[in-house]
C-alpha positions as CSV (number, residue, x, y, z in Angstrom):
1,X,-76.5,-15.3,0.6
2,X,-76.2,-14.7,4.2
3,X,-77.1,-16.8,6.9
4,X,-78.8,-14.1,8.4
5,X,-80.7,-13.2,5.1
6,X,-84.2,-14.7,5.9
7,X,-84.1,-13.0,10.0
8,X,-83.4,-10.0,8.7
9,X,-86.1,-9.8,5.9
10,X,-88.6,-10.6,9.3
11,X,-86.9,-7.7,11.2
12,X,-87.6,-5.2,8.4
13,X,-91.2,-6.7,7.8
14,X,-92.5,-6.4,11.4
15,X,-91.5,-3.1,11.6
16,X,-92.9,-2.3,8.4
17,X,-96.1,-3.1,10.1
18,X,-95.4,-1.2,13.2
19,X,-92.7,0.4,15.4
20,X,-91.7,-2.0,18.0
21,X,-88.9,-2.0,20.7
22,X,-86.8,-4.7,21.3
23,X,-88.8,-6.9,23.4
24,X,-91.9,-6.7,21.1
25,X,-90.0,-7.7,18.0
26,X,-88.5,-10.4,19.8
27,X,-91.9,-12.0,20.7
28,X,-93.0,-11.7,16.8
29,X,-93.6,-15.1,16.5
30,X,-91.1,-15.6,13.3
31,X,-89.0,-13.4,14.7
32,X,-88.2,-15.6,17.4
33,X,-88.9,-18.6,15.7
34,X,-85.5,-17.9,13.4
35,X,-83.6,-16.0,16.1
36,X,-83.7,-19.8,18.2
37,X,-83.2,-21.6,15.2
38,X,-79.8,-19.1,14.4
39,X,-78.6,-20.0,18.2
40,X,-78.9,-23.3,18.0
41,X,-76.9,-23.5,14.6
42,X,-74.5,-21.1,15.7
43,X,-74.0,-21.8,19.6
44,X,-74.7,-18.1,19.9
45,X,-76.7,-16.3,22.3
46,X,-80.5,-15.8,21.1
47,X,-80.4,-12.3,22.1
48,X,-77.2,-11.3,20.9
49,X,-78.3,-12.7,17.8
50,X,-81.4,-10.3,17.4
51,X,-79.1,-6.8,18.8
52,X,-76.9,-7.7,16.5
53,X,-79.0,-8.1,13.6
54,X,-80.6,-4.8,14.5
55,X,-77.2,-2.7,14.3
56,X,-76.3,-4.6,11.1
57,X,-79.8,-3.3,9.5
58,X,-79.3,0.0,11.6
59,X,-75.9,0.3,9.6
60,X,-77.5,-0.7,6.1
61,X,-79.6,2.3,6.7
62,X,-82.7,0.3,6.7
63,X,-84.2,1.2,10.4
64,X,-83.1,3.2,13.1
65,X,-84.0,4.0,16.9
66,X,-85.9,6.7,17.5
67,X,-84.8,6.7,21.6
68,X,-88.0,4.5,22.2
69,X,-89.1,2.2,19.6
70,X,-87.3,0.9,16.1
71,X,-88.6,1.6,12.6
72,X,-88.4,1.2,9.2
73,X,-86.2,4.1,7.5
């Protein structure tokens, strides 16, 4: 189990609900309640963290970028 397993079942869930773009999903609040959380256990930068969650999913082929707003696939 990954310990990116629990941010990036969040991710997938808030944009189940609705497209958002990046700053939107950040401000989900358990979105960016586990993206802090991940930076302070990893010593990583929080935003880093949430782009690079977003290309891992992106890669899974679980969402994609439509030019303006991510979504589910």
């Amino acid at each position: 189990m990954s310990q990116y397993d629990t941010l990036d079942r969040l991710i997938v869930k808030a944009l189940r609900k609705t497209p958002m773009n990046f700053t939107a999903l950040w401000s989900e609040d358990d979105v960016e309640g586990d993206i802090l959380r991940l930076a302070r256990l990893l010593g990583r930068d929080d935003a880093r963290i949430l782009d690079g969650r977003l290309q891992a999913l992106k890669k899974r082929g679980l969402i994609y970028y439509d030019g303006r707003v991510w979504r589910t696939a």
